[in-house]
Each structure stands twice: as structure tokens, then as C-alpha cells.
PDB file of N, CA, C, O and CB in Angstrom:
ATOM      1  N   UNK A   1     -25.093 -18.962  -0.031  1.00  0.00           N
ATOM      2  CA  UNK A   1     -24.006 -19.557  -0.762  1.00  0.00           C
ATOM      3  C   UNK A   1     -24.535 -20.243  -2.022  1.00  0.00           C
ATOM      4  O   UNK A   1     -25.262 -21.208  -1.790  1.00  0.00           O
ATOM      5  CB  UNK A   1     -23.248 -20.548   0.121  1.00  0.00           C
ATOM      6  N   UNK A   2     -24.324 -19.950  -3.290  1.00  0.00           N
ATOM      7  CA  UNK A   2     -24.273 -20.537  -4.594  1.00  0.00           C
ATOM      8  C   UNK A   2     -22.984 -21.808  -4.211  1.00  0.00           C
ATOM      9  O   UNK A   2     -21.867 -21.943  -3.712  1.00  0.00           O
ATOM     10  CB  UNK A   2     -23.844 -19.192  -5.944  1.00  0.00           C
ATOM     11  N   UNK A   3     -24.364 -22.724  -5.014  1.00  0.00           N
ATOM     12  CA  UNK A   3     -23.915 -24.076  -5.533  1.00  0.00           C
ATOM     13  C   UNK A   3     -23.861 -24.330  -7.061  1.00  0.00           C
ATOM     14  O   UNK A   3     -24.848 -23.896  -7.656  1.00  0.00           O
ATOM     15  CB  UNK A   3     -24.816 -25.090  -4.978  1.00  0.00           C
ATOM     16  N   UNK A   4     -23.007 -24.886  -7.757  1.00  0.00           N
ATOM     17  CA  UNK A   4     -22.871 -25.331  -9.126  1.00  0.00           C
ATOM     18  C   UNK A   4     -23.701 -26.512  -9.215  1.00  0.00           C
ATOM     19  O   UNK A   4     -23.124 -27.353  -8.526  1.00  0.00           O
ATOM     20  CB  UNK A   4     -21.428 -25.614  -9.546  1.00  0.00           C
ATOM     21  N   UNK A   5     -24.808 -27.042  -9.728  1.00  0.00           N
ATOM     22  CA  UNK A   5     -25.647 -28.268 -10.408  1.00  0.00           C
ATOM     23  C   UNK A   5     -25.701 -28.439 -11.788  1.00  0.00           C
ATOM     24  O   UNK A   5     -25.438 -27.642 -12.688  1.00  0.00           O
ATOM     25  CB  UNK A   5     -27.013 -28.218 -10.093  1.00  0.00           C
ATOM     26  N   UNK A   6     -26.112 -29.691 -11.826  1.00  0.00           N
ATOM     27  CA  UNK A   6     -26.180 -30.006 -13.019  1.00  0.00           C
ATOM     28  C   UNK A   6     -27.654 -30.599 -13.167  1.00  0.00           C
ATOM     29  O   UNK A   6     -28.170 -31.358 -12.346  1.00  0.00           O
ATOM     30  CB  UNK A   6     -25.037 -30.883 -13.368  1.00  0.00           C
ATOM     31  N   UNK A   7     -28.417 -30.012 -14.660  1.00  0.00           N
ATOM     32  CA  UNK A   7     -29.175 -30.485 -14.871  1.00  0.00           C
ATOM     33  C   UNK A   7     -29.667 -32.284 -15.906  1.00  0.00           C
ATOM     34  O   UNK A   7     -29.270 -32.354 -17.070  1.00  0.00           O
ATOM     35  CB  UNK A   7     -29.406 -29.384 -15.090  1.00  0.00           C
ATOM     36  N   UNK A   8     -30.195 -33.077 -15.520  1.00  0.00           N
ATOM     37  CA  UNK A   8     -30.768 -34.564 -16.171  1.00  0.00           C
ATOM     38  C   UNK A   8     -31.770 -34.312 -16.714  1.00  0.00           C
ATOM     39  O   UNK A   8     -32.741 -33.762 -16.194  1.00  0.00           O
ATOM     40  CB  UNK A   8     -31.117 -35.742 -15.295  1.00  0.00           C
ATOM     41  N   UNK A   9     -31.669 -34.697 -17.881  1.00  0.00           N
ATOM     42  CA  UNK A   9     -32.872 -34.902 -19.005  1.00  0.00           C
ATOM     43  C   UNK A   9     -33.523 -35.920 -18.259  1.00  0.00           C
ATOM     44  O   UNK A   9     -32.695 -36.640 -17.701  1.00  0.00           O
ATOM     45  CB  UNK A   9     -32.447 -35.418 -20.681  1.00  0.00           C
ATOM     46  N   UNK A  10     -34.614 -36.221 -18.059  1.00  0.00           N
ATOM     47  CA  UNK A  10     -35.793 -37.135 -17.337  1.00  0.00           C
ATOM     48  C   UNK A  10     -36.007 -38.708 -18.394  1.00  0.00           C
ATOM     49  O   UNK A  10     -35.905 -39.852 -17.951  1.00  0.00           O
ATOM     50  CB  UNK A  10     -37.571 -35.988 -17.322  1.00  0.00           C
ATOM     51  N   UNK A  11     -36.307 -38.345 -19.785  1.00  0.00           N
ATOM     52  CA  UNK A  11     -36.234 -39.388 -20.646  1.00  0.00           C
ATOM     53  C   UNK A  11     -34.804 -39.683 -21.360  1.00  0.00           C
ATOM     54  O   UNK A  11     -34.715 -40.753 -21.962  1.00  0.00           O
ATOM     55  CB  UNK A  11     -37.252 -39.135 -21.605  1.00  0.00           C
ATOM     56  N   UNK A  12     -33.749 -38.869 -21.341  1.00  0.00           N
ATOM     57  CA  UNK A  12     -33.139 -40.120 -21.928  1.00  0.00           C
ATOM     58  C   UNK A  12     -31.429 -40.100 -21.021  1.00  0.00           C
ATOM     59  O   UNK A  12     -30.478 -40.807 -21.356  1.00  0.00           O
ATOM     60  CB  UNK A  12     -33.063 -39.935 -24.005  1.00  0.00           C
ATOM     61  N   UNK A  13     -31.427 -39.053 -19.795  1.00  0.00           N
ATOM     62  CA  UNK A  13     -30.824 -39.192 -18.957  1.00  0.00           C
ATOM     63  C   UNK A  13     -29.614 -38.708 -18.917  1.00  0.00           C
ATOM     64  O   UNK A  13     -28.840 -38.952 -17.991  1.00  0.00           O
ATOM     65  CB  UNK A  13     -30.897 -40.109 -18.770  1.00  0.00           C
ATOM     66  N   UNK A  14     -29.307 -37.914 -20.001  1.00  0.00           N
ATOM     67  CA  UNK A  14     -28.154 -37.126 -20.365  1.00  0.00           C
ATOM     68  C   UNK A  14     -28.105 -35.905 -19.406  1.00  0.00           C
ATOM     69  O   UNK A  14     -29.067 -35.365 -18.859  1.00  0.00           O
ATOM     70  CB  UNK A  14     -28.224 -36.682 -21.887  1.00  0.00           C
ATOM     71  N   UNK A  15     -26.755 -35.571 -19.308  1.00  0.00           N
ATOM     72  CA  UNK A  15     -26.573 -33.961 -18.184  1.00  0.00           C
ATOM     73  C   UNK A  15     -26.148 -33.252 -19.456  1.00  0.00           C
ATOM     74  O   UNK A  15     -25.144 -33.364 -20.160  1.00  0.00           O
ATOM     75  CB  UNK A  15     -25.042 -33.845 -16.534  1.00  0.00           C
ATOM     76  N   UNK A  16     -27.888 -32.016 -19.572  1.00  0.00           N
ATOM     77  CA  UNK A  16     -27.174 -31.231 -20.447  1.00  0.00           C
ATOM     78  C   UNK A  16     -26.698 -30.144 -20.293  1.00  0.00           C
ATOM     79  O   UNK A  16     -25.840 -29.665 -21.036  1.00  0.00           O
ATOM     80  CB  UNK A  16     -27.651 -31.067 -21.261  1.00  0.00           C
ATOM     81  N   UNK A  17     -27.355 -29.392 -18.952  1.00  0.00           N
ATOM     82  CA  UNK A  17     -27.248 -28.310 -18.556  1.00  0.00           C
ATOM     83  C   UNK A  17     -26.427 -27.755 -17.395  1.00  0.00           C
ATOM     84  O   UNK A  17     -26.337 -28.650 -16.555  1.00  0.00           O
ATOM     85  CB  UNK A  17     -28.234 -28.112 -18.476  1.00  0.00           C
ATOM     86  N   UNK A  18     -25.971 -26.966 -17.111  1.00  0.00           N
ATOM     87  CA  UNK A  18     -25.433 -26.622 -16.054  1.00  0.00           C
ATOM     88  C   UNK A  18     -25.199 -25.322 -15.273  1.00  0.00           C
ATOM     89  O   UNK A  18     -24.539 -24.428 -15.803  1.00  0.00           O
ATOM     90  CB  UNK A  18     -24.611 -27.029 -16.236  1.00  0.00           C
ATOM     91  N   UNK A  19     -25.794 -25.144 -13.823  1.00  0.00           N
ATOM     92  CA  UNK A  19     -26.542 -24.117 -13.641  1.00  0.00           C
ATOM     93  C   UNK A  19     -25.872 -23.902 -12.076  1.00  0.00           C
ATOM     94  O   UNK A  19     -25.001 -24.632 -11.602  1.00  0.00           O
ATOM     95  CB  UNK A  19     -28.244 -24.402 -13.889  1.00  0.00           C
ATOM     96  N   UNK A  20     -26.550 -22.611 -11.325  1.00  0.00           N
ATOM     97  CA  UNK A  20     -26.353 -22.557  -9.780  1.00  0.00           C
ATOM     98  C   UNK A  20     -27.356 -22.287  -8.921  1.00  0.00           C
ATOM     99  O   UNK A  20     -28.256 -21.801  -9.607  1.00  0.00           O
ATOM    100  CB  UNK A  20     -25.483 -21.671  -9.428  1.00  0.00           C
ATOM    101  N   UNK A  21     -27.753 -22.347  -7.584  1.00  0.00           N
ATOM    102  CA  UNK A  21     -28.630 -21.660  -7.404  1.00  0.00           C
ATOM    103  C   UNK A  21     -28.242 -21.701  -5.633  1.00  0.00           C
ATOM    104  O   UNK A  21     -27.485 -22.472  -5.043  1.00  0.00           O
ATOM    105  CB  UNK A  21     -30.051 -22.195  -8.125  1.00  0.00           C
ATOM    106  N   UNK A  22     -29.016 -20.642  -5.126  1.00  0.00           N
ATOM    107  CA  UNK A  22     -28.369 -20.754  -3.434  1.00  0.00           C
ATOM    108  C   UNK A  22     -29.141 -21.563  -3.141  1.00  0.00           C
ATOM    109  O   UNK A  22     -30.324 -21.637  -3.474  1.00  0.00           O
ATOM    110  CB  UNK A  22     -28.362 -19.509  -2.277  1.00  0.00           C
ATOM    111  N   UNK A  23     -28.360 -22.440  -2.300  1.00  0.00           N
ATOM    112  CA  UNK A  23     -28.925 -23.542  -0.999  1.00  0.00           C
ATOM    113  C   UNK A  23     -29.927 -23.232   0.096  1.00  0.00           C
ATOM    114  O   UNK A  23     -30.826 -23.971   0.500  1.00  0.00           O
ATOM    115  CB  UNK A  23     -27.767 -23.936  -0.107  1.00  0.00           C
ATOM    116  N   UNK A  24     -29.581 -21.872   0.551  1.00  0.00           N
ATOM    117  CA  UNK A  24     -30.043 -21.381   1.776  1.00  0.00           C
ATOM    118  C   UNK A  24     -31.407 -21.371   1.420  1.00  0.00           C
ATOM    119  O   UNK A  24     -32.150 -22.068   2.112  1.00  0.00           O
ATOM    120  CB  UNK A  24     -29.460 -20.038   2.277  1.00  0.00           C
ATOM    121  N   UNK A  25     -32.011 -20.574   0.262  1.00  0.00           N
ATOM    122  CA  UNK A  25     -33.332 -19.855  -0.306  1.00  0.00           C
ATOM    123  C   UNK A  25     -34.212 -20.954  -0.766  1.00  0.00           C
ATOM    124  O   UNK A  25     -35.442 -20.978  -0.719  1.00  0.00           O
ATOM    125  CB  UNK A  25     -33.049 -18.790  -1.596  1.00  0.00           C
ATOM    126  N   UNK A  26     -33.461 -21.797  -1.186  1.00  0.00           N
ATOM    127  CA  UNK A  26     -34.498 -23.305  -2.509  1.00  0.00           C
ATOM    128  C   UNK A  26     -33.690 -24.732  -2.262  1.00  0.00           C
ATOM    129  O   UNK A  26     -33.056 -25.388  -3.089  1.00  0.00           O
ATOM    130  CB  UNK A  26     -34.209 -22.917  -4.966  1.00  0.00           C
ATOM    131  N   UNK A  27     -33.864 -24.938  -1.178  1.00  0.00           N
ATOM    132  CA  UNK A  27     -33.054 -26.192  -0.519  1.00  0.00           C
ATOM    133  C   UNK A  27     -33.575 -27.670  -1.519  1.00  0.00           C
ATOM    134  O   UNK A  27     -32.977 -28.745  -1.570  1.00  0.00           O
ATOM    135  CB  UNK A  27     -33.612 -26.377   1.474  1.00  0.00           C
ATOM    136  N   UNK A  28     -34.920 -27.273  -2.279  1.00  0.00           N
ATOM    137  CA  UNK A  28     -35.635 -28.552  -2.471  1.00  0.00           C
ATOM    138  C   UNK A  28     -34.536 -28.550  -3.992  1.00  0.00           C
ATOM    139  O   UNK A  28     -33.502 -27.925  -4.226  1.00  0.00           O
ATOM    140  CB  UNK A  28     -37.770 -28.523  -2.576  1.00  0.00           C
ATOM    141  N   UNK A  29     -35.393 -29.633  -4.888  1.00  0.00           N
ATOM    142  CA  UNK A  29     -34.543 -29.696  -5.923  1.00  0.00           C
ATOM    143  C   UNK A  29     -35.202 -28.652  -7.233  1.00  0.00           C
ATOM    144  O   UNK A  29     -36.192 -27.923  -7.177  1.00  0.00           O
ATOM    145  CB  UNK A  29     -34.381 -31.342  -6.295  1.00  0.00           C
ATOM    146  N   UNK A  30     -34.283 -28.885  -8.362  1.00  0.00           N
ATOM    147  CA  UNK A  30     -35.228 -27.601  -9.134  1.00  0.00           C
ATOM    148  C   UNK A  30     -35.672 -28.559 -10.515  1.00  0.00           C
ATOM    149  O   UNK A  30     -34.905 -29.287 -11.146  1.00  0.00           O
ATOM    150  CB  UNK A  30     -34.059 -25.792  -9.685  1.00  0.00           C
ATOM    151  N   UNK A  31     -36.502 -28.433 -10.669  1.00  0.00           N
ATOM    152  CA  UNK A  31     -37.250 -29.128 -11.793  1.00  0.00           C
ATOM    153  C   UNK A  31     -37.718 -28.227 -12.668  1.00  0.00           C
ATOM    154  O   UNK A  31     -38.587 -27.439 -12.294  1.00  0.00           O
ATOM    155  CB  UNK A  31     -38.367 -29.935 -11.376  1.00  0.00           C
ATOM    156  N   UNK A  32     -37.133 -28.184 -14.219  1.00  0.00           N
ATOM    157  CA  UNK A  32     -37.450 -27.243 -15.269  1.00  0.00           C
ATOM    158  C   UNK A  32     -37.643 -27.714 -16.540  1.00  0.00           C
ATOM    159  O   UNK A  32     -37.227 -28.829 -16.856  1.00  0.00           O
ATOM    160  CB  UNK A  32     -36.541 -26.337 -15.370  1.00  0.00           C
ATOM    161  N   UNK A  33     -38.361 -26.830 -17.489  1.00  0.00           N
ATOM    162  CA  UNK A  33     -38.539 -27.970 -18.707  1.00  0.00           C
ATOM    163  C   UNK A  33     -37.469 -27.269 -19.293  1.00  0.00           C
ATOM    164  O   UNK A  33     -37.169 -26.206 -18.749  1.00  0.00           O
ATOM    165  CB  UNK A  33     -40.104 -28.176 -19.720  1.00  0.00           C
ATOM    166  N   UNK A  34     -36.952 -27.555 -20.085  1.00  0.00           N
ATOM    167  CA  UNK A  34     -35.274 -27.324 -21.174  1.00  0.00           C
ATOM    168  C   UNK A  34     -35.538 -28.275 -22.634  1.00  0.00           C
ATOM    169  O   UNK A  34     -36.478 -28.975 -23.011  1.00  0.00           O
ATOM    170  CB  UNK A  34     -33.379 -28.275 -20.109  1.00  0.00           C
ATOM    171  N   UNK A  35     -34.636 -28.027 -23.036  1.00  0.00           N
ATOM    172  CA  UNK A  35     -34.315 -28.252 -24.505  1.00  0.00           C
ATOM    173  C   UNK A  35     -33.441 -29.208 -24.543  1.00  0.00           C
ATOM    174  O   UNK A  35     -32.219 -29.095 -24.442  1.00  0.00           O
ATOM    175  CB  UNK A  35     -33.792 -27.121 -25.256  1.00  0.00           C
ATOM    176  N   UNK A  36     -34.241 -30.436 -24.732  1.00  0.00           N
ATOM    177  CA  UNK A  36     -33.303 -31.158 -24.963  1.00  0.00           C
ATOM    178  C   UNK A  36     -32.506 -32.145 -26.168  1.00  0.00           C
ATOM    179  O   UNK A  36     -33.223 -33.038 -26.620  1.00  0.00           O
ATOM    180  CB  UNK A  36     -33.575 -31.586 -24.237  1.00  0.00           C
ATOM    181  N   UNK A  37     -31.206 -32.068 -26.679  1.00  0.00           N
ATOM    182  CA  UNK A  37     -30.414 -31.901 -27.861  1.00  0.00           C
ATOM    183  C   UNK A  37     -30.682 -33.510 -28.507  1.00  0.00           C
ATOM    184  O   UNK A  37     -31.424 -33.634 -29.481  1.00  0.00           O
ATOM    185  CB  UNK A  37     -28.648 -31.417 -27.468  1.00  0.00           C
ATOM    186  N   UNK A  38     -30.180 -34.415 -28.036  1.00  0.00           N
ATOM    187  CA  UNK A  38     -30.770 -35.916 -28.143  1.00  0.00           C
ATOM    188  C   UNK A  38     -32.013 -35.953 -28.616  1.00  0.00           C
ATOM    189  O   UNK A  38     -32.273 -36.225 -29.788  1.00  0.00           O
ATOM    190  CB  UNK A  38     -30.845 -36.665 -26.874  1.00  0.00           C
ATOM    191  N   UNK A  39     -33.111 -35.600 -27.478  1.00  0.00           N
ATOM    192  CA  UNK A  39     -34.367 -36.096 -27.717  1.00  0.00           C
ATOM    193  C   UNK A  39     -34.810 -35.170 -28.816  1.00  0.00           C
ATOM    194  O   UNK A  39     -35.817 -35.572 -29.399  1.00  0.00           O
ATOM    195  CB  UNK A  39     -35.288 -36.135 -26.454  1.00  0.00           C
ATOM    196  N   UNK A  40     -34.315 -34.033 -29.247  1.00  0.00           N
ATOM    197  CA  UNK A  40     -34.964 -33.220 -30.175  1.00  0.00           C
ATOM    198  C   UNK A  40     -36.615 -32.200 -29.523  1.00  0.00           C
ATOM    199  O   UNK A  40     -37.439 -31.760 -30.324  1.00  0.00           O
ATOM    200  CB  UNK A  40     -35.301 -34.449 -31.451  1.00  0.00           C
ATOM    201  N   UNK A  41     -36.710 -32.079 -28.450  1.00  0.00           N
ATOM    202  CA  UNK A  41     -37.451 -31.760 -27.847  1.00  0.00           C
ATOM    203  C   UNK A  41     -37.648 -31.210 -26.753  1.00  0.00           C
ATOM    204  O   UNK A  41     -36.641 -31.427 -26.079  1.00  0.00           O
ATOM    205  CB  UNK A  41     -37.775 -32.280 -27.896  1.00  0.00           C
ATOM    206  N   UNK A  42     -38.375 -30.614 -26.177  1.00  0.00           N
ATOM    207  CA  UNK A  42     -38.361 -29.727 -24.611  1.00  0.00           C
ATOM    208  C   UNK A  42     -38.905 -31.111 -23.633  1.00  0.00           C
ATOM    209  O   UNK A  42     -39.698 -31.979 -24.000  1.00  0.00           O
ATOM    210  CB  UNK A  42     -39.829 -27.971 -24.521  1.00  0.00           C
ATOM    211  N   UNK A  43     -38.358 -31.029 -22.577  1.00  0.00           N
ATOM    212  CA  UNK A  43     -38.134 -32.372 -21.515  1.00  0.00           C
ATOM    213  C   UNK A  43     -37.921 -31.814 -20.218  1.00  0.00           C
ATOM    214  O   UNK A  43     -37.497 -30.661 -20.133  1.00  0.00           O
ATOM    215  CB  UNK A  43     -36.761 -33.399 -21.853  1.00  0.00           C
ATOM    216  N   UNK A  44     -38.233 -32.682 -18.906  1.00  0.00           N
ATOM    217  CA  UNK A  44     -38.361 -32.021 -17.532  1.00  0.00           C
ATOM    218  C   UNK A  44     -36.068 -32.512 -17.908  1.00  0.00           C
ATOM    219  O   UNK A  44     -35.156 -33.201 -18.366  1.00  0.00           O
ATOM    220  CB  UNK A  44     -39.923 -33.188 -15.701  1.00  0.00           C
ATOM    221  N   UNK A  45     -36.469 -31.645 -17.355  1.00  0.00           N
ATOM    222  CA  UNK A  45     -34.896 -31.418 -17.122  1.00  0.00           C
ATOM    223  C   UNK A  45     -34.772 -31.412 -15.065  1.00  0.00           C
ATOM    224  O   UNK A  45     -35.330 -30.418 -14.602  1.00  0.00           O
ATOM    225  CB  UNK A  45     -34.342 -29.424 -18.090  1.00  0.00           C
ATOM    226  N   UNK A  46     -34.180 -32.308 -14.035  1.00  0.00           N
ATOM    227  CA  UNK A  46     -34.243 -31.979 -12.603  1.00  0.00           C
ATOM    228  C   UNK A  46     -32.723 -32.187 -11.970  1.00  0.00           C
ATOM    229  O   UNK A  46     -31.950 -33.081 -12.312  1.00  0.00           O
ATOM    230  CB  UNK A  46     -35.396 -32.971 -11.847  1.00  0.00           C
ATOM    231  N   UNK A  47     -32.450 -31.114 -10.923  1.00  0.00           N
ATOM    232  CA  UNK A  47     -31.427 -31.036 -10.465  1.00  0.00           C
ATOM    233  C   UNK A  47     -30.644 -32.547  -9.967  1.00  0.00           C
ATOM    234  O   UNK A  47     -31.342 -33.470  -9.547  1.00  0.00           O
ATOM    235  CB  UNK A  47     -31.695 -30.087  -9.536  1.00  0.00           C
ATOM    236  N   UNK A  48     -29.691 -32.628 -10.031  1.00  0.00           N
ATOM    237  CA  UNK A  48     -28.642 -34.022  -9.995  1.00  0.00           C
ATOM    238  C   UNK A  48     -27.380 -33.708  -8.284  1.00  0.00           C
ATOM    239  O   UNK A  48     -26.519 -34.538  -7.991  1.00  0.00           O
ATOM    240  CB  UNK A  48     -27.333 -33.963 -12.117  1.00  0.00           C
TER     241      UNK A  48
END
């Protein structure tokens, strides 16, 4: 089963992204680096 998440910028805490991924397969959380629009820069972006 796909879940809808949202991704958090790590430094300045904004949700910029928004994504899915199945529960069953990757139960943990997902931690990715992204682009982030604020900071002007690539940032750990982690599931919320």
C-alpha cells in the first residue's frame, strides 16, 4: 500500500516536497538530499 509524505528541509524546516512510497517494503523513514528553494541550496530533505 502507497502512502502520500511529505518531505522537511532539515535547516530551515519548510515542507517542500511531496512524495509516496509503500509502507510494507521501507517502513523506516526516507532521508534524501533535494533542492531546497529558501535556502538556495541542496539540503537533507526527511520524511514527516
Amino acid at each position: 500500500m502507497r502512502v502520500k509524505i511529505n518531505l522537511k528541509c532539515q535547516e530551515c524546516g519548510s515542507k517542500n516536497y511531496l512524495t509516496s512510497k509503500n509502507k510494507q517494503t521501507h517502513p523506516e523513514k526516507i532521508q534524501v538530499l533535494k533542492y531546497c528553494p529558501k535556502e538556495r541550496k541542496v539540503t537533507l530533505h526527511v520524511e514527516t
